[in-house]
C-alpha positions as CSV (number, residue, x, y, z in Angstrom):
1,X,13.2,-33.5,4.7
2,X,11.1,-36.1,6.6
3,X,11.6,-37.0,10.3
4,X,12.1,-40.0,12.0
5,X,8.3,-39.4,12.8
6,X,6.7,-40.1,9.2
7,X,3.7,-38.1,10.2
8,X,6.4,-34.7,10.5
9,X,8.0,-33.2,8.0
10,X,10.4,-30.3,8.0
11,X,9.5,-27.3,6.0
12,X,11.2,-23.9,5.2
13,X,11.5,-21.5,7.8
14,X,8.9,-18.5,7.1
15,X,10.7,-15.1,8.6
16,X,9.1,-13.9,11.9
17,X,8.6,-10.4,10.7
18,X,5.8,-12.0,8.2
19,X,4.0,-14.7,10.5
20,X,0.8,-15.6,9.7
21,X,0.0,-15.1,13.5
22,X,0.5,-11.3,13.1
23,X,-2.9,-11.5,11.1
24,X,-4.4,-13.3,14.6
25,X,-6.8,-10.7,15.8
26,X,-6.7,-11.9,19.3
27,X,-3.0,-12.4,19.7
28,X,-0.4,-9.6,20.5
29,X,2.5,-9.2,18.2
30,X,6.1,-9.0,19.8
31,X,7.9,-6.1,20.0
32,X,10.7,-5.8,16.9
33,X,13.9,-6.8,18.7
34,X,11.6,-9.8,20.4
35,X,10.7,-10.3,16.8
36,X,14.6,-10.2,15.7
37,X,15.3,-12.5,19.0
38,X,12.9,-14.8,18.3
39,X,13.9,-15.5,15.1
40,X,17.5,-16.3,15.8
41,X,16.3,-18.6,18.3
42,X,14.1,-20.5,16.0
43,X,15.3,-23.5,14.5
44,X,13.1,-24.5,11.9
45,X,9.5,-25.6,11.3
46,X,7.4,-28.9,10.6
47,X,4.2,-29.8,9.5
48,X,2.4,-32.5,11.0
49,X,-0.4,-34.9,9.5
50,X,-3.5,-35.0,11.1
51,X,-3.6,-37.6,13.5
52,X,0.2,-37.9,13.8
53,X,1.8,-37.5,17.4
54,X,3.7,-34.4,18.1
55,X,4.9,-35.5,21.6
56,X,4.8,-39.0,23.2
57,X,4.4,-39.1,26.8
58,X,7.0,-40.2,28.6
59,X,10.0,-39.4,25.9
60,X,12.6,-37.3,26.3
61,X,12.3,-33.5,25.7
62,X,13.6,-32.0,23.1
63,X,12.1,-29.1,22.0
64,X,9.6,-26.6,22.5
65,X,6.8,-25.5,19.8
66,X,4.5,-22.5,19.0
67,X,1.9,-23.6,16.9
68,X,1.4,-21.6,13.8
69,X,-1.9,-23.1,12.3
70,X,-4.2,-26.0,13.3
71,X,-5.6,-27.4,16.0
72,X,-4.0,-30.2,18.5
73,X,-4.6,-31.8,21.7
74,X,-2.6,-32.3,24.8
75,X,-3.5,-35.5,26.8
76,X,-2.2,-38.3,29.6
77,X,-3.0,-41.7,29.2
78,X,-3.7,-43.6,32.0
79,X,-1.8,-47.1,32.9
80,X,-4.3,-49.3,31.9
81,X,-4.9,-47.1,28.6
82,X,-7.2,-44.9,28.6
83,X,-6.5,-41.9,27.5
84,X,-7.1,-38.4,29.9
85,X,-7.5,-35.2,27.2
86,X,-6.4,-32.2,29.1
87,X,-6.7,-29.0,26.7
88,X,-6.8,-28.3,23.2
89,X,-3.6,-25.8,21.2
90,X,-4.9,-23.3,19.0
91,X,-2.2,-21.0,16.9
92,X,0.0,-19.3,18.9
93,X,0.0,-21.8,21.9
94,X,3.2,-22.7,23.4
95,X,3.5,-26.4,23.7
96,X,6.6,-28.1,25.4
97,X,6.6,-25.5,28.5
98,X,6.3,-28.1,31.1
99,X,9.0,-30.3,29.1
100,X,11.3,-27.4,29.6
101,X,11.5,-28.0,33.6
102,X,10.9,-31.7,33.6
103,X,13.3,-34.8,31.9
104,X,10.4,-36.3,29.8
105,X,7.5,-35.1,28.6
106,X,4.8,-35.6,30.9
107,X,1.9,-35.1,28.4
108,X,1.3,-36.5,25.3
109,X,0.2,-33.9,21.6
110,X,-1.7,-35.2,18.6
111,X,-2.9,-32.9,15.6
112,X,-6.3,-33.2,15.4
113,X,-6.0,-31.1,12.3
114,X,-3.1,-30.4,9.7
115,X,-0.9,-28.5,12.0
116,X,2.4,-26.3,11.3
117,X,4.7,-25.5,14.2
118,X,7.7,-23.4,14.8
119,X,10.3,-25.0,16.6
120,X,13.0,-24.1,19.1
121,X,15.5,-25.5,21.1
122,X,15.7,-26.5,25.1
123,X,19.4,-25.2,25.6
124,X,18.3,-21.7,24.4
125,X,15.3,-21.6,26.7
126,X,17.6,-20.2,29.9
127,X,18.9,-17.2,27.8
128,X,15.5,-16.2,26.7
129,X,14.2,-16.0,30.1
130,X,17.5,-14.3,31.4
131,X,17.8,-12.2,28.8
132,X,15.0,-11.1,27.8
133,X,12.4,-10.0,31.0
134,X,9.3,-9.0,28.6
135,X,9.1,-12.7,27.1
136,X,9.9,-14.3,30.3
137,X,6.8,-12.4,31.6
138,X,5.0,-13.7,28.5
139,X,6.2,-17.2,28.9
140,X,4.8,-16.8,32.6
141,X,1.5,-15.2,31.4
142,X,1.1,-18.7,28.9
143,X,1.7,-21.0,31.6
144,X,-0.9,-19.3,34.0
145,X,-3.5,-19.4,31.1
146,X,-2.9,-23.1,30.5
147,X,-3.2,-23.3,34.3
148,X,-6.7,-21.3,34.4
149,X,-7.8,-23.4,31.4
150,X,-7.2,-26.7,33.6
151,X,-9.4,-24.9,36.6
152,X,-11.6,-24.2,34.1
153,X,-11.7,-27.8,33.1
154,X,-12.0,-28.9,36.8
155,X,-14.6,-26.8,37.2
156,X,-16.7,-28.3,34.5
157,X,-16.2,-32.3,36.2
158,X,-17.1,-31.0,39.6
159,X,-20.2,-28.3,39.2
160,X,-21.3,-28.2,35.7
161,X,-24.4,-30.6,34.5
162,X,-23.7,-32.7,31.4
163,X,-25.2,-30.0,29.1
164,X,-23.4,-26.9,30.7
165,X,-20.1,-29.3,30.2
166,X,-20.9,-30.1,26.6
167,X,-21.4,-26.0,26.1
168,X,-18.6,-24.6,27.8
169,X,-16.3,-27.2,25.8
170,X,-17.8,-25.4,22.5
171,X,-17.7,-22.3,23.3
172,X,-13.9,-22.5,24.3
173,X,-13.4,-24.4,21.1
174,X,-15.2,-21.7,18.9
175,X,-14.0,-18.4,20.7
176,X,-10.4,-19.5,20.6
177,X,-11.0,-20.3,16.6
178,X,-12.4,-16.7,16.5
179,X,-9.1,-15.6,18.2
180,X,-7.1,-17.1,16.4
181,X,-8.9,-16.3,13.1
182,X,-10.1,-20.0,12.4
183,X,-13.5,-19.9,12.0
184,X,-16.1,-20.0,9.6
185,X,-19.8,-18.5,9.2
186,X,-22.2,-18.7,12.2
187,X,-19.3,-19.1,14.9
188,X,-18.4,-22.5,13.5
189,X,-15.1,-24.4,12.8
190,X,-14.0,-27.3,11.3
191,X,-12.3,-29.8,14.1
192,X,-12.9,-33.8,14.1
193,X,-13.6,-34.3,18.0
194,X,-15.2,-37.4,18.4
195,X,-18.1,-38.1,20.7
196,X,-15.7,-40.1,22.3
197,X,-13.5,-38.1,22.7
198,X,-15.8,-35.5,24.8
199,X,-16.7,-37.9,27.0
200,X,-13.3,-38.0,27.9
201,X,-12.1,-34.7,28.5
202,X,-16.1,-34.2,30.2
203,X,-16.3,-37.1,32.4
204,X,-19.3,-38.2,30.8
205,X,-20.4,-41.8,29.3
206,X,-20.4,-42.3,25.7
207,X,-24.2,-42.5,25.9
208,X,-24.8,-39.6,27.8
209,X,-22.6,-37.2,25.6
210,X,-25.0,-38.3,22.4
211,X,-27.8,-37.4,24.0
212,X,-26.9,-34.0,25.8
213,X,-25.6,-33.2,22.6
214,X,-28.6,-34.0,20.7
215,X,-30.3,-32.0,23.4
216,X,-28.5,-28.9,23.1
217,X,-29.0,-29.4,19.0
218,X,-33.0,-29.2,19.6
219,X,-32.2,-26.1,22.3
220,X,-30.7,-24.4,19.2
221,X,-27.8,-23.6,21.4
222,X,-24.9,-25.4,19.9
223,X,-24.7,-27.5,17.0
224,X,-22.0,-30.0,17.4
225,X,-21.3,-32.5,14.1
226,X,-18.4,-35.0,13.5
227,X,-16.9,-32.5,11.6
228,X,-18.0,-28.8,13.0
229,X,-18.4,-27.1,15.7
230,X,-21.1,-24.2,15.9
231,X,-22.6,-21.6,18.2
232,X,-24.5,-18.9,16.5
233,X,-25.4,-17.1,19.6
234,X,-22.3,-16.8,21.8
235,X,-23.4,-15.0,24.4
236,X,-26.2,-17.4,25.0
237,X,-24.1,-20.1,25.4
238,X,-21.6,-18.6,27.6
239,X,-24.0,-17.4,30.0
240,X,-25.6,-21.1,29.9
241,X,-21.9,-22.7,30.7
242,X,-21.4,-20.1,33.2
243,X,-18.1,-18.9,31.2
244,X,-16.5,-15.9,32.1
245,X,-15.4,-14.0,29.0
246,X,-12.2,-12.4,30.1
247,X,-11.4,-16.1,30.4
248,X,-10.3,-15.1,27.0
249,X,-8.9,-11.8,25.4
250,X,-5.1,-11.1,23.8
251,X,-2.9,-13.5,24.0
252,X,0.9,-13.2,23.4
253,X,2.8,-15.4,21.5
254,X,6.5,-16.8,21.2
């Protein structure tokens, strides 16, 4: 059955006790009654196209999502249009949180990839954090990481140079691809992030983002196509972004 959104499609429901982010090495499984909680509170999934708009900013909420594969971005465009991106959802990412507390969605969420989402409702959202004090605690932990991600992100505009911007956006991209088992050979993944796109998010112009890319290319530090993302040496290019690595680790999931 298709949506009123053409670019979402509802598919069937796979059982909790066999999601496919169990086989995520760096997220932490629920507990089985969370597992048996979780999936009486789940009322379906979609897929989404790549491209296609998950939430529009400014609608009313309706639901909340965890994203079971691919990758999509959460942004805020700006009044006269230009558009603000704010973080990027791996699997396992709770998107919707802020919708939960606010009338309309504040932020808007476009796949940048084939995505596939669970999906639950608002109304049940109370219950689980009354009833439930473990995933209330987990729901908390999310919303601090999103917040540390966005001080992260702050940090980068105001005391990173261009090419320590450029390398601590791959290296986030990459390590939460090797969390979340999504990448290929060499530290790479597959994502479509524009250059465009990274001067965005980076505060950089259009021009500048070529060349610092191009730059870190020659450096043999990153290697940053159209298509793929790829840092062979990891620790290299964390230490060069000044990027703490317990700024990742285990992540739970709803």
């Amino acid at each position: 059955m298709t949506t009123t959104n053409s670019s979402i499609t509802s598919v069937p429901i796979t059982p909790c006790r066999v999601c496919p982010l169990l086989a995520c090495a760096g997220l932490r499984p629920l507990e089985p009654d969370q597992t048996d909680y979780m999936q009486a509170y789940k009322q379906g999934e979609i897929v989404i196209e790549r491209g296609g708009a998950l939430v529009v900013q400014g609608a009313p909420r309706v639901q909340l999502f965890t994203v079971l594969s691919g990758i999509l971005m959460r942004y805020r465009l700006l009044a006269d249009g230009r558009r603000q991106i704010l973080n990027f959802l791996f699997p396992g990412d709770l998107i919707g949180l802020q919708d939960a507390v606010e009338l309309n969605s504040a932020n808007g969420v476009e796949a940048l990839t084939p995505a596939r989402l669970c999906t639950f409702g608002l109304t049940g959202f109370r219950d689980l954090i009354a009833s439930h004090p473990a995933l209330a605690y987990d729901v908390i932990w999310l919303a601090a990481k999103e917040e540390a991600a966005l001080e992260e992100h702050l940090i980068a505009l105001g005391q990173r140079s261009a090419r320590e911007r450029v390398a601590y956006l791959a290296v986030f991209l990459v390590q939460r691809a090797i969390d979340t088992g999504m990448a290929g050979p060499g530290n790479s993944v597959a994502l479509t992030v524009t250059q465009s796109q990274i001067a965005d998010m980076l505060g950089l112009s259009l021009v500048h983002t070529n060349r610092t890319i191009q730059t870190l290319r020659r450096s043999n530090l990153i290697r940053w196509s159209l298509g793929e993302i790829a840092v062979e040496n990891m620790e290299a290019a964390r230490a060069f972004a000044h990027l703490d690595r317990s700024a990742f680790g285990r992540r739970p999931f709803l």
